[in-house]
RODO-2510 file (C-alpha; in nm, 4 decimals, decimal comma):
residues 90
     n   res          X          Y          Z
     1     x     0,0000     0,0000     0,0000
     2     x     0,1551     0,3527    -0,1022
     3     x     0,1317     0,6707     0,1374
     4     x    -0,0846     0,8887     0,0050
     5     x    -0,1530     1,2590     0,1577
     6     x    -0,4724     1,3645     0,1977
     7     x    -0,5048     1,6714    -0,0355
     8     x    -0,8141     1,9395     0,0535
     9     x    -0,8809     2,2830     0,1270
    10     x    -0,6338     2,4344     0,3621
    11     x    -0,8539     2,7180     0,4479
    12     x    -1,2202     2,8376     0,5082
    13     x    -1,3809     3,1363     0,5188
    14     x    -1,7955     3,2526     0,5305
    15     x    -1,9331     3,3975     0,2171
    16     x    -2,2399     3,6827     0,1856
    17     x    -2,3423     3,6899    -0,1414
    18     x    -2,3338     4,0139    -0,2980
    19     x    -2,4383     4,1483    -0,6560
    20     x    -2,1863     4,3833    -0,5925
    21     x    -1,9051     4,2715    -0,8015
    22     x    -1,5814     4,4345    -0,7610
    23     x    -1,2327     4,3847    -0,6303
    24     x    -1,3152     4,4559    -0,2727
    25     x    -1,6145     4,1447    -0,2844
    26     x    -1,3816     3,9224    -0,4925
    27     x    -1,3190     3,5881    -0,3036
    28     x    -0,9048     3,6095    -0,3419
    29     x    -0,9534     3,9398    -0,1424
    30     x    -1,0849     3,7837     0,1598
    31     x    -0,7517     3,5779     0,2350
    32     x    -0,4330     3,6233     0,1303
    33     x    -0,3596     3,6667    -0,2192
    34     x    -0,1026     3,3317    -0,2855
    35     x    -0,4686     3,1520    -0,2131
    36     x    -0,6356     3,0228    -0,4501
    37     x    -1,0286     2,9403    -0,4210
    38     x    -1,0742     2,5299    -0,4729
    39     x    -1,4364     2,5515    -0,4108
    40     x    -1,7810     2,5851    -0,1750
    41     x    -1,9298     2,3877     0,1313
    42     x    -2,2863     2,4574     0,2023
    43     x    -2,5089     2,4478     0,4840
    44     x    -2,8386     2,3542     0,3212
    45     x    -2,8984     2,2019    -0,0280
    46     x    -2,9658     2,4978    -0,3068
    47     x    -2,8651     2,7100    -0,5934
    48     x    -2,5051     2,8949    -0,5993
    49     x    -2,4735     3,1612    -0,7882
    50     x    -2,1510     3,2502    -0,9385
    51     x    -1,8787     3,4290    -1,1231
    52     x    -1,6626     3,2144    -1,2761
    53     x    -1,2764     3,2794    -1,3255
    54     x    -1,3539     3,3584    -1,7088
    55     x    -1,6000     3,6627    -1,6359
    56     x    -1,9147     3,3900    -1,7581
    57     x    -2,1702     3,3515    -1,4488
    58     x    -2,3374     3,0275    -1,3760
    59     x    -2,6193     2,9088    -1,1260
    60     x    -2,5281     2,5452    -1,0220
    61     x    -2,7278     2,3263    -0,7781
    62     x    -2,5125     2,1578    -0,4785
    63     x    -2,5843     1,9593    -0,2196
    64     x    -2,5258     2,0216     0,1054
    65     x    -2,2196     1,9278     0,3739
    66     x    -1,9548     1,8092     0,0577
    67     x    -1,6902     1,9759    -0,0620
    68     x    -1,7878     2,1001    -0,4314
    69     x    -1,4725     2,1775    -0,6551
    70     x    -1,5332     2,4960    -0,8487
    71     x    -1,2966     2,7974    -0,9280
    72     x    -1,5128     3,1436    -0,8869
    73     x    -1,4401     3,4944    -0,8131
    74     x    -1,8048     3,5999    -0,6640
    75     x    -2,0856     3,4465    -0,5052
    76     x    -2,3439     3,6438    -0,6557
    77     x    -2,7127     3,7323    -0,4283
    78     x    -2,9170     3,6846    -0,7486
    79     x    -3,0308     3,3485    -0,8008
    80     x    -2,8473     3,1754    -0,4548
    81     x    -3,0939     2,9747    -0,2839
    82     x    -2,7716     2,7867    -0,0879
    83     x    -2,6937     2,9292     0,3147
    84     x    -2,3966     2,8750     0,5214
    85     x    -2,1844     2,9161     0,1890
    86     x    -1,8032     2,8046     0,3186
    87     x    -1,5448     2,9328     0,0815
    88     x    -1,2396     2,6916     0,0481
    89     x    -0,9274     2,7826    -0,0614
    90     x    -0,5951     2,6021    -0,1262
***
């Protein structure tokens, strides 16, 4: 059997979503800026609303209490149905 490390988020921080889309609501801004996100955790089962790293915006359904993999720059207000939205970042 090879040893394998457990690779995951190494940090985890709240999220309000906000229409407000600028550098100051930007999820990289929250931590520090060698942080990259790797992704949401959610409270209850819903609709996330995002900005994606390529400017497009998506609405995705997630379940809740798993780690979902997704690279984003804003949780947008507009269309999220999801609480307790955990950002995770590597």
């Amino acid at each position: 059997m090879s040893n394998k490390s457990i690779q995951g988020p190494t940090d985890a921080v709240s999220v309000t979503p906000t229409d407000t889309v600028n550098d100051t609501t930007a999820i990289k801004s929250i931590l520090a800026e060698n942080e990259n996100p790797a992704g949401l955790n959610l409270a209850t089962d819903g609709n996330v609303a995002l900005k994606l790293l390529n400017g497009n915006t998506a609405t995705l359904y997630y379940a809740a209490g798993l780690n979902h993999g997704v690279q984003y720059t804003h949780v947008l207000s507009t269309g999220t149905t999801a609480t307790g939205i955990m950002a995770l970042f590597n």
